[in-house]
C-alpha positions, -999 to 999 in steps of 0.1 A, spaced: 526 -459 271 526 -430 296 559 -416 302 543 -394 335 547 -427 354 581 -427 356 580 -392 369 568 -398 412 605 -420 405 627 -394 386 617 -361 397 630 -369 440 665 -384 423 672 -359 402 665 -333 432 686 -348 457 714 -350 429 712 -308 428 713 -308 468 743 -333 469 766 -303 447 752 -276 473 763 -296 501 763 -263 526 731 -249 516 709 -261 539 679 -237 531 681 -245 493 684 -282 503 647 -274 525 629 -253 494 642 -282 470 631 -313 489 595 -296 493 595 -284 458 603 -323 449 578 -338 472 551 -314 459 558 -323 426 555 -360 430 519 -350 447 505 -329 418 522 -354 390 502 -385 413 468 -366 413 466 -360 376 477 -400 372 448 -408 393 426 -388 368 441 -408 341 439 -441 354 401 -435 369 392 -426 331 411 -448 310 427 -477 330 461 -491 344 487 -465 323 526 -482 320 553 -474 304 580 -495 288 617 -485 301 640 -480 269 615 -492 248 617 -523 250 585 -541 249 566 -565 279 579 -590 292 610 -579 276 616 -549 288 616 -533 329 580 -520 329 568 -493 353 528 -498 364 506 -475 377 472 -490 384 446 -474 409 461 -495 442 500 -481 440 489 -443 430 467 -443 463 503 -452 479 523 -429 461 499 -402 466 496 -408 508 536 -414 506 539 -379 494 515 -362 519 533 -379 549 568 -369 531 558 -334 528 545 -333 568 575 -353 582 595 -326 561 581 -297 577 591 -313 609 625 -317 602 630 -287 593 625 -276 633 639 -308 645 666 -326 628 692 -303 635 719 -283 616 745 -311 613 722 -340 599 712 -313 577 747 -301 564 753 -340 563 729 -349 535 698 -355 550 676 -340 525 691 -360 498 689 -393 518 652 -385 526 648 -380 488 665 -411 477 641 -432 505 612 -418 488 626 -426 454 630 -461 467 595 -465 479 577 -446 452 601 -474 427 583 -500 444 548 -494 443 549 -488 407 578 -511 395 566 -535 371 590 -564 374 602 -583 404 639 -584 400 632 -546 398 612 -550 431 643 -558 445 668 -531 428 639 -504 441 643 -522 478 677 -519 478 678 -482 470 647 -475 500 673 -500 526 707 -480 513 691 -444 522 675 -460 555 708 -475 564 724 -440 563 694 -421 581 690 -448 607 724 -439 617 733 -403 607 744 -386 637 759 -414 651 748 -417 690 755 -451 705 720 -460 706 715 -449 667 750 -474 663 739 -503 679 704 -508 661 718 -499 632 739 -526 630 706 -554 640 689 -534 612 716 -538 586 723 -573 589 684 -582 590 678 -569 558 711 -580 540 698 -614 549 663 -611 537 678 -594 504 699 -623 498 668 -649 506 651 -621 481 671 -629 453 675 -670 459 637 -666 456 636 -645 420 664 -671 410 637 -700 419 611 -683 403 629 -675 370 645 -708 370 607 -720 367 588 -696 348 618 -676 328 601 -643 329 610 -619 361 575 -596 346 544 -595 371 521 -599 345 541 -626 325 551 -643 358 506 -645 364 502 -660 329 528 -682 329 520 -695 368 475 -697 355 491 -719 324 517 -740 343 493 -743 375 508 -735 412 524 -771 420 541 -776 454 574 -763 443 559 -735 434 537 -728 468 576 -735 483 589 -705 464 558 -686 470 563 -693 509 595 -683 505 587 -651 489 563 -644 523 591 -647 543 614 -624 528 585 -599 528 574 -604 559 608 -593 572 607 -564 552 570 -556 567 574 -568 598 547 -598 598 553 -622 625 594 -615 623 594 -580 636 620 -585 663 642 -558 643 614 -531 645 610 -515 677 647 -507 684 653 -498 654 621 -474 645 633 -460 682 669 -452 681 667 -423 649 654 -385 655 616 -381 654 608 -372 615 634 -405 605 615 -424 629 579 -409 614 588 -417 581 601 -454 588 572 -459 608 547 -445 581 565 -461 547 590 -486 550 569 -519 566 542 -510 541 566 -510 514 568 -548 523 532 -550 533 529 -536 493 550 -566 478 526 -593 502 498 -580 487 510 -573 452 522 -607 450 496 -626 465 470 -610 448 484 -615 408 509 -643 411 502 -668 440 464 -665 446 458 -703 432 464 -723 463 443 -697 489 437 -729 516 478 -730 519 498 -693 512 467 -670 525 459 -696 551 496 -690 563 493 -651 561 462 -648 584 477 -673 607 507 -646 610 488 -621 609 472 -632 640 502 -639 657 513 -606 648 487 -588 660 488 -609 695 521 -602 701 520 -562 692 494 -559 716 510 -580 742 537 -552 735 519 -523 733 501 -528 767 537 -544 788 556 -513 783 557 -480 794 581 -462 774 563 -439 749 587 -454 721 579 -492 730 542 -487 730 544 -467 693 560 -492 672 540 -522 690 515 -502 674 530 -506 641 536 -543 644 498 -546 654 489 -526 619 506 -547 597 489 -580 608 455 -562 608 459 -552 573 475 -587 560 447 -601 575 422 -583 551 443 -601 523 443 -630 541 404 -634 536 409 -627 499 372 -612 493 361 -582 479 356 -564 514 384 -575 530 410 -560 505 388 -533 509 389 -528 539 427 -534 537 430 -506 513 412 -483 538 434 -493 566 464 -492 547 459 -452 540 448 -446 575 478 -467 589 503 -446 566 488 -414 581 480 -424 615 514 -436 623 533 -407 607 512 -386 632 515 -406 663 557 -406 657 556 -371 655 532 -367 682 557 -391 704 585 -373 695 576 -340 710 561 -350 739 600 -365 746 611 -332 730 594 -311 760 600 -337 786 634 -349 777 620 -384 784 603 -413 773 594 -430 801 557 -430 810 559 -422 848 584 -396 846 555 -374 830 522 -363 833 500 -329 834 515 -316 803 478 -307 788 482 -275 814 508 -264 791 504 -279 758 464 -283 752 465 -285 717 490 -312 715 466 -329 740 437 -329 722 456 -338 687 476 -365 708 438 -376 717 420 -377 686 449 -393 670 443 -421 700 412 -425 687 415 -429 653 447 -457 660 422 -478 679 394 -477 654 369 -450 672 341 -441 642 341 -415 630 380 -412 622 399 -428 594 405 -461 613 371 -472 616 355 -482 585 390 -500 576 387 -524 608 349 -529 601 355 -539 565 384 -566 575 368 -578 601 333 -581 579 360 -601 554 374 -626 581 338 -631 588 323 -635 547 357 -660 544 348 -681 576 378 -669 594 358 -659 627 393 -668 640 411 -637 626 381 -616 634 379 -622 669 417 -615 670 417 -589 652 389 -571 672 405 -582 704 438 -566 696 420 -531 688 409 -532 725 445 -535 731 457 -505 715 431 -487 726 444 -488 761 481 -493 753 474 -456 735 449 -442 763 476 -455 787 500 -428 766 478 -400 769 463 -404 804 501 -406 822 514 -379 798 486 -354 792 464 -358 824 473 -351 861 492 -322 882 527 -312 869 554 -291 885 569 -287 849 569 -250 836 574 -237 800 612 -227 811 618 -259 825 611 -281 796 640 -297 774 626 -282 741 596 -263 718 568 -270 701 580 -238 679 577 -248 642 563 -284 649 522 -283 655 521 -275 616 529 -312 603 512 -325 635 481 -299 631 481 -313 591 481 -350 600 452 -349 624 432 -326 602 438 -356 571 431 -385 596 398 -370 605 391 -357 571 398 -391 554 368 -404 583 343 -379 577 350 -381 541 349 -417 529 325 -407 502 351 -388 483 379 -416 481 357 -448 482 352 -448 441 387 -453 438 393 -477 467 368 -497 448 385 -492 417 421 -504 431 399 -536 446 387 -545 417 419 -542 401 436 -565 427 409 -594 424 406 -595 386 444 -598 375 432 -600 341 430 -561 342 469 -555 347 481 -586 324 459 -568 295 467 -533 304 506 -548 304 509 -574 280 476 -566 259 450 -594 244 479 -615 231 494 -624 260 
């Protein structure tokens, strides 16, 4: 038992709690959230340590032994996530700070931003599905109020589409723990993968497996995205960052998680069914990405189009492709965060996000240019930056599974966001403009620190692969040999 895994959970709640009594005190409310954030970084490094020397670590809520008990898991895959979450936290932060606005901020924000985290940080190291769902709820309640805070009609109406979406795949969430407790009686992920290996994964139970993909992939955004690109649209620039950067991979966590220790005894029919909406996915992202040209449109069609290309890494269930689904899955965390942020203040400047309304700004702005740019590059997969060797290791997995199929769309869609983004920066950054410093809407003053920070890790985590690729490996092999987190949980017994 290792009570410092609870801690990435407890230390954001208990910080918002403070901020919600200071309501007024917006600075305090700034130096606490980064205090918390930070903390929940140096707490995840040193669990990384642990777990890289002596295994998955747990700890047993209340004391209450497995399966009895709520457990709390940290194994090598969801520190990885907890870690990136609070990197990304920290820089979309910084951002607010400059952008958000004194009312949001009087209005809770930090405390709602807190609680999100808490939420999502709950989730990758919940133990226990029907906690899953309790850790969802608390990510979707926070997002429900951020979505909308500062209540502009736009903010109003996709909040609404946003709300109802996910009330209904909360209530299909808990038919399908019902279904699966009903069968099994245990609600523990490592109970729930003996019991299923004993029992065998009959039709009924490839039905409530399905049905668990679909509740998911609303979450994530697989195949039934329609909610996505208003509603990652319609918030200020860090909510959208942070949305963009955590709350589909949240779901894309729970796919994987799932499918890799629970349902991974009928591959030909559930993973089957993920790669073939995956593909989709990605097909109609790109269709999306490239048909608009409104800088918000062509951002989250890039998000949709990262979330099949990492399901379909899973969707090969090999060695290399969750590899290189772990890969992508950092980059695609960063990446997006960064090209949010980078969206947001070009429409910042230009009071506009319409493509041909714009163009030139380079002249003024050349560092945002060139970040804009080599954040481009690394979205669409250009070696040497943090997308490539994610993209070469799923596609090498569609190819070692026989799904040629999924490669070929997969490498067919990276063409498309390569010049759905290029698009972006050629009509924004390139070209004559009449637009001076004094004309323009806003200032980059106080927001090319978080941007500056997010292309510096995005070509960092490229050039430096060596570093992180020992414990890629060791969050692989813990995902295709479930043995290792049913014995680290529920010991040799069983």
């Amino acid at each position: 038992m290792n009570n410092i895994v609870i801690l990435p959970i407890i230390l954001p709640i208990v910080f918002a709690m403070i901020m919600v009594i200071f309501r007024d005190k917006v600075m305090l409310h700034r130096v606490l959230s980064l205090v918390a954030i930070g903390s929940v970084f140096v707490v995840t490094v040193i669990l990384i340590g642990q777990i890289k020397h002596a295994g998955i670590q747990s700890v047993q809520l209340g004391g209450w032994e497995a399966p009895f008990g709520v457990s709390m898991v940290a194994d090598m895959f969801a520190a990885i996530l907890v870690l990136v979450t609070s990197i990304v936290s920290f820089c979309c932060l910084l951002y607010a700070f400059h952008s958000i606005g004194e009312q949001r901020e009087k209005y809770y924000f930090y405390p709602l931003f807190l609680i999100l985290v808490t939420g999502v940080n709950g989730s990758f190291f919940t133990g226990d599905i029907f906690n899953l769902f309790v850790c969802f709820e608390v990510m979707l309640v926070a997002s429900y109020v951020l979505i909308s805070l500062g209540g502009t009609r736009v903010q109003l109406r996709e909040s609404i589409k946003y709300i109802l979406i996910n009330i209904i795949s909360s209530f299909l969430f808990l038919v399908a723990i019902a279904y699966l407790y009903a069968i099994t009686g245990t609600l523990n992920f490592a109970h729930l993968s003996v019991r299923i290996a004993e029992v065998g994964q009959d039709g009924l139970m490839t039905t409530v497996a399905i049905l668990f993909l679909v509740v998911f992939s609303l979450k994530a955004g697989l195949f039934l995205f329609f909610w996505l690109p208003g509603s990652y649209s319609a918030p200020p620039t860090a909510i959208s960052a942070i949305f963009a950067a955590l709350l589909t991979k949240v779901g894309m966590y729970a796919i994987i998680r799932v499918f890799t220790l629970i349902f991974y005894h009928e591959v030909q029919i559930t993973h089957l069914l993920i790669g073939i909406l995956a593909a989709i996915t990605m097909t109609l992202g790109a269709i999306g990405a490239v048909a608009y040209r409104d800088i918000y449109k062509v951002m989250t069609y890039n998000v949709v189009i990262g979330v099949g290309f990492i399901l379909a890494g899973l969707a090969t269930y090999t060695t290399v492709g969750l590899t290189g689904s772990i890969y992508y899955f950092i980059h695609d965390m960063v990446i997006k965060a960064l090209i949010f942020l980078l969206g947001g203040t070009i429409i910042h400047l230009t009071g506009t996000s319409k493509l041909d309304d714009m163009n030139g700004l380079i002249r003024l702005h050349p560092q945002l240019g060139w970040m804009f740019f080599i954040a481009a590059l690394s979205l669409s997969g250009i070696p040497p930056l943090s997308g490539f060797l994610g993209k070469i290791f799923i596609t090498q997995g569609t190819f070692t599974a026989e799904y040629y199929w999924l490669g070929a769309f997969g490498l067919i869609s990276s063409l498309f966001v390569l010049y759905s983004i290029m698009k972006v920066f050629m009509s924004v950054f390139w070209g004559y403009t009449d637009l001076t410093l004094e004309q323009e809407k806003g200032t980059t003053k106080g927001l090319m620190l978080p941007i500056a920070l997010l292309t510096f890790l995005t070509i960092a985590l490229g050039l430096g692969t060596e570093g992180i690729h020992q414990y890629v490996d060791t969050a692989v092999e813990g995902l295709m040999n479930p043995h290792y987190y049913i014995e680290a949980i529920l010991g040799n017994g069983k």
